[in-house]
N, C-alpha and C positions, 0 to 999 in steps of 0.2 A: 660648265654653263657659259662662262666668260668665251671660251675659245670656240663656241658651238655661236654667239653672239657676233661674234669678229670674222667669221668664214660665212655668217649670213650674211655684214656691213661688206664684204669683197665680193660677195656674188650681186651687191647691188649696182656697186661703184661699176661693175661690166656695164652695166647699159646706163650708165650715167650720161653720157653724149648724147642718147635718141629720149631719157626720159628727165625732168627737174628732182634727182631723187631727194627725198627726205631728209633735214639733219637729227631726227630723230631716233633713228636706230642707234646710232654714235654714241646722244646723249643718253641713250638709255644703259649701252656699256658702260659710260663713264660712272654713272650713277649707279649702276650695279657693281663695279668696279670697290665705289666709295662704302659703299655698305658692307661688301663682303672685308674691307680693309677695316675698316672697326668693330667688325662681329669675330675674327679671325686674327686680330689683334697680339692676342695671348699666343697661339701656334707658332714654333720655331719655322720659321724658313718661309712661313704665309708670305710674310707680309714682302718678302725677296720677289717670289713666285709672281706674286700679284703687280710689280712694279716693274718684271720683266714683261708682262703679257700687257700693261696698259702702254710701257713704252713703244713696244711693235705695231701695236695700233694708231699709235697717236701721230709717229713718225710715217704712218701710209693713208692716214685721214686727209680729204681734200679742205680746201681755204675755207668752205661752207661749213661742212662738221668740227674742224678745228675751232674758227670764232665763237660756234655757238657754245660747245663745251668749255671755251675759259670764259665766256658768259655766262656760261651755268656756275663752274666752281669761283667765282667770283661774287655772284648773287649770294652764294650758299656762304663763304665765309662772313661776305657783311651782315645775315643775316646772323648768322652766330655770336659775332662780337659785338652786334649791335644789339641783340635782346638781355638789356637789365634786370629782366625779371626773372632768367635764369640764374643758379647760383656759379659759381666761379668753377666750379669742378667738373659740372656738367658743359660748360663754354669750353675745357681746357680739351675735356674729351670727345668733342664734337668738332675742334679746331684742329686736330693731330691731322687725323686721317685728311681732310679736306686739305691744309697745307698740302700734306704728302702728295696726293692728285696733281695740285696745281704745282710744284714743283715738276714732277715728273712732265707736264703737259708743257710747262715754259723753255724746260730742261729740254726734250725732245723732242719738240713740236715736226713738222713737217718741212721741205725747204721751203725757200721764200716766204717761210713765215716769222720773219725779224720784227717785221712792222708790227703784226697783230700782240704777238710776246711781250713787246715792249709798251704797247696800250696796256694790255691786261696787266701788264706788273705794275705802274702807273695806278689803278685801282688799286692793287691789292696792296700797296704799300699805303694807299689813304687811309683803307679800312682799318689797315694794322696801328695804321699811327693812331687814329680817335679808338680804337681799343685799347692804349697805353693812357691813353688819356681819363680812360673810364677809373684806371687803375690811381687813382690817386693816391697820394702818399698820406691823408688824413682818413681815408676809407678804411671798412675794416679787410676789404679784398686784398689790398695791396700789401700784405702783410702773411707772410707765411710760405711753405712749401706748393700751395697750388697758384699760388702769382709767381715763384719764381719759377716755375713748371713755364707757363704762359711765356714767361720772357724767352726761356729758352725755346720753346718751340718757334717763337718769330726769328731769333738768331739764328738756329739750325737752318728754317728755313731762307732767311737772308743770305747766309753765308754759302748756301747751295749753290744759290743761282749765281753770287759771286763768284766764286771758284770754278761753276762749269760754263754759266754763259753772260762774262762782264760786258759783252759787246751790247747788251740788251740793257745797259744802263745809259739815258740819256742825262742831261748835268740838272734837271731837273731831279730824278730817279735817285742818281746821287745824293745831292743835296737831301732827299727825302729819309736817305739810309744813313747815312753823318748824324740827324736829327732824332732817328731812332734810336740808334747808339748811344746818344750824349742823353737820350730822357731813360733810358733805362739804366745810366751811369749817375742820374741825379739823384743829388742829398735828398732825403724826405724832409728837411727842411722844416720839420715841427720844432717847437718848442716844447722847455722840457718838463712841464705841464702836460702836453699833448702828447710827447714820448710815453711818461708812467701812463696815461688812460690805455694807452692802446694796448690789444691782447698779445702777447706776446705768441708766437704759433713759428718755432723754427724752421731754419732751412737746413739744410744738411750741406757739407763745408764741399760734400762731391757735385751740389749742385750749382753753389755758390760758384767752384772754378772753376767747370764747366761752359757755365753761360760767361764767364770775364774772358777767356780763351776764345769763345766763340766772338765774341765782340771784337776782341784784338783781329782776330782771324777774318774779318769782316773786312774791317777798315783796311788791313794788310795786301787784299785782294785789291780792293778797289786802287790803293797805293801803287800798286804794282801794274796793274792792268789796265788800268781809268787815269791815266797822269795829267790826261789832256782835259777831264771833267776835273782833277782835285784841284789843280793851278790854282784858277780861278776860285776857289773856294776854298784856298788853304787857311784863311782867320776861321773855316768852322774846323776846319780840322785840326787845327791848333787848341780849338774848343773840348774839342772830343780828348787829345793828346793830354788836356792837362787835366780831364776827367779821371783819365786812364790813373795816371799817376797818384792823384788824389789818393783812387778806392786802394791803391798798396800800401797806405798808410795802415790798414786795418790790421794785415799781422805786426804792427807795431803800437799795437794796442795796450797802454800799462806800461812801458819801457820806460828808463831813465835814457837812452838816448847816447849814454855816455861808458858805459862800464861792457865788458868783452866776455863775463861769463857767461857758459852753457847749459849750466845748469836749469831742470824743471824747463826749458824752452821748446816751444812747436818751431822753431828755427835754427838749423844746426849753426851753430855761432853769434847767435843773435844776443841779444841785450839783456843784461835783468830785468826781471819784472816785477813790476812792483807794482802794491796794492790802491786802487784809486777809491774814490766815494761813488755813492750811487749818483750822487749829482754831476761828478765828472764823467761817469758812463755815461747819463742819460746827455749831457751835453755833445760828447763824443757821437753817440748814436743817432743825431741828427746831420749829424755832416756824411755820413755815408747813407750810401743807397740800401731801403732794408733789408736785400736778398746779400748784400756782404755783410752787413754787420749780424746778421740773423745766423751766416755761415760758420761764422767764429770766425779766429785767427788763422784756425789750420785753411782754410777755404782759398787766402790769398796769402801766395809766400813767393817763393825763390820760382816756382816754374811760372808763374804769370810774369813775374818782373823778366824772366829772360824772354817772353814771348812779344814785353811791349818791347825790351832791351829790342830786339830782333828789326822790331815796327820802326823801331828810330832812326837802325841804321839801314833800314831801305827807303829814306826818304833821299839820301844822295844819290842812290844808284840810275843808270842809267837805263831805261826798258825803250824797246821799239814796242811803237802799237800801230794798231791796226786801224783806220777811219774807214765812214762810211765809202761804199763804193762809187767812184763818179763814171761816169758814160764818155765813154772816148769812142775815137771814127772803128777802132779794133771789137769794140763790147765794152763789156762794165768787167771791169778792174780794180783789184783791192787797193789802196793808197794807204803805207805805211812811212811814219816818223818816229824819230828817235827824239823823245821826250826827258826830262831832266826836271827834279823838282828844287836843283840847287837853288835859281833865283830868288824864289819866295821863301825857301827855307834861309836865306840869306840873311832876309830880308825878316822875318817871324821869329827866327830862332831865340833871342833873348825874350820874348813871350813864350815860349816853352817851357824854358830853363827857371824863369821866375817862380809860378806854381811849386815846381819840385824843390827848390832850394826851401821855400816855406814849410813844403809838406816835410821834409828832411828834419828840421828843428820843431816841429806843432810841441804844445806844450804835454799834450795825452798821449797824440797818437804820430808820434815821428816816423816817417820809415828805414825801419834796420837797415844799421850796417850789412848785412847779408843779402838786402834785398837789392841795396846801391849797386853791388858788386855787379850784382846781373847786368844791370843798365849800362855798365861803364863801357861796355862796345858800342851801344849806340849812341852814348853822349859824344863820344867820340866822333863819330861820322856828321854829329848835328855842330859840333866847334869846327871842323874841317873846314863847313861850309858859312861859318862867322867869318866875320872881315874888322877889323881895328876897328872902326866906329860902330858895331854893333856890341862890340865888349865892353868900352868903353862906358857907351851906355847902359850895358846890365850892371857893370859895379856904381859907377858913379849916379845914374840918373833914376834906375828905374827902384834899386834899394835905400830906403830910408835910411837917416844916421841913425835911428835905432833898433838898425836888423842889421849888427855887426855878425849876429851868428849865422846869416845866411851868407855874408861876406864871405862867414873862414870856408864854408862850405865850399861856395865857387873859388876860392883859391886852391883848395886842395882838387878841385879838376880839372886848375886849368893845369896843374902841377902833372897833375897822372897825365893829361893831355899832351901836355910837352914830352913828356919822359919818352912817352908811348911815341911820339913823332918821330924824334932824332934817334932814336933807338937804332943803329945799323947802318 
């Protein structure tokens, strides 16, 4: 039906110059597209089939049927995250497929269609954001495996369009994804009153490090391909960085912090465990976001710490990018520069390092030794880019006289750091 739909929209676009054809035939594939993609759902290979046959179309659609369809799928997500009167299960399943669409539509649009992509993403990043909002942390939505479904399906989809089309992010766009990031990495922030009311309704630990991976994976793009939007915005990214770090305290959850047995541990080398109060849980249980702490310990460990490790140390590296095109007397010509995020990491870094040196020692939920290890390549890369008076001031100014245990911490890396330097 689909391909009998798309050989009718080609035989129109022939006499599109003698007649004003329609963008309704278009929307009407798209919209047929969407239904057949949540009815056919469950079928192995559908949903493949289905995202090959709307990409071919979308990439030979003209300026007219393109804008109207990420108008359409645009419409349809806000209406879905906007209606509170549906339950949360029925919004998660009504938002897959429709992401998926406008993925595909932003993903492959037609040429010269940068400008429009980047409108529509601009929306649909609004919508997404007042749907995170809807999800409050005192609600009872926000709690369980179908809000952490939710989160992942906006990460999946964020991370898409990072990875295949970052040129479609303007520093607004940006800023808008940094802020998605760091609300789906927030504490639930109750008290522990309001922690025991709430129904407890788990996550599963695969879903839990699925969406922190996606998240790291997120920002990592943007890091890497957007230098020239993070610059200027690197105190939010520094926001997000010390998020990240935070939620790895959670497979150190119950540890003394101190002792090197392996024993009974969801971390190969990690710390004893030992037994806390329901009061120190439920106090612990508000400093994390509740799709980690709902994951268990097993949800964040060694493979997330080596994925932020990874994030830290490509804030030094050097990427060329690519700007918008400017009009010379030849045409319009790509304009690329070699971008550097040394300065502001320079310049930020002992804001980094501070958060983790805390999280490192927390009284409950320290993070493991095994987890440090991961990080230690990309502390590395982020001391590179310290300078004498920004050290200065993380031991001397920014640590209290009575956070000597965060002291011994940063001595012991600026030690590996050294070690690791002159090495050879």
């Amino acid at each position: 039906m689909l391909d009998l739909l798309a050989f009718r929209i080609a035989r129109l676009r022939i006499i599109s110059d003698i007649v004003k054809i329609s963008t309704v035939p278009f929307e009407t594939f798209v919209a047929c597209h969407l239904a057949f993609r949540q009815a056919l759902a469950a079928i192995p290979g559908a949903s493949l089939a289905l995202e090959t046959n709307l990409k071919k179309a979308s990439g030979s659609a003209s300026q007219r049927e393109y804008t109207a369809a990420l108008n359409g799928v645009s419409a349809g997500v806000a209406a879905v995250v906007g209606d509170e009167s549906v339950a949360l299960s029925q919004s998660v399943l009504a938002l897959e497929p429709a992401l998926d669409v406008a993925l595909v539509l932003l993903r492959d649009g037609p040429e010269g269609s940068s400008r429009l992509s980047g409108a529509s993403l601009s929306d649909l990043l609004r919508h997404l954001s007042l749907f995170l909002l809807r999800l409050s942390p005192a609600s009872e939505e926000s709690k369980g495996e179908e809000a952490a479904k939710a989160y992942l399906l906006i990460a999946k989809f964020v991370e898409g369009i990072c990875a295949d089309r970052p040129m479609l992010f303007s520093r607004l766009n940006v800023s808008s994804v940094l802020s998605l990031v760091t609300r789906m990495l927030q504490p639930s922030g109750l008290s522990s009153a309001e922690v025991s009311s709430l129904p407890s309704t788990p996550t599963t630990s695969t879903t839990s490090s699925a969406l922190f991976n996606s998240l790291v994976s997120i920002v990592a793009h943007l890091v890497r391909h957007r230098k020239d939007h993070i610059s200027p915005l690197f105190p939010h990214l520094v926001s997000t960085l010390s998020s990240f770090l935070t939620v790895l305290r959670r497979s150190g959850f119950g540890t003394t912090g101190t002792a090197t047995s392996t024993s009974a541990d969801t971390i190969e080398g990690a710390e004893i465990v030992i037994s806390l109060g329901r009061r120190a849980e439920r106090e612990a249980k508000a400093t994390f976001p509740f799709w980690a702490w709902e994951g268990g310990v097993e949800g964040v460990g060694k493979n997330e710490a080596t994925a932020v490790g990874r994030l830290l140390g490509s804030l030094s590296a050097k990427t060329t990018t690519t700007l918008k095109r400017k009009a010379t007397d030849d045409g319009s010509t790509p304009s690329t520069t070699t971008v550097s995020l040394v300065a502001p990491l320079s310049k930020h870094a002992p804001f980094i390092i501070l958060p983790y040196l805390r999280a490192c020692v927390h009284a409950t939920c320290p993070i493991p030794s095994a987890v440090r290890k991961e990080l230690q390549g990309g502390w590395f890369e982020v001391m590179d880019a310290m300078g004498k008076w920004e050290r200065e001031a993380l031991m001397k100014g920014f640590l209290g006289e009575d956070e000597e245990a965060e002291r011994g911490v940063l001595r012991a890396m600026w030690k590996s750091w050294e070690k690791e330097r002159y090495r050879g």
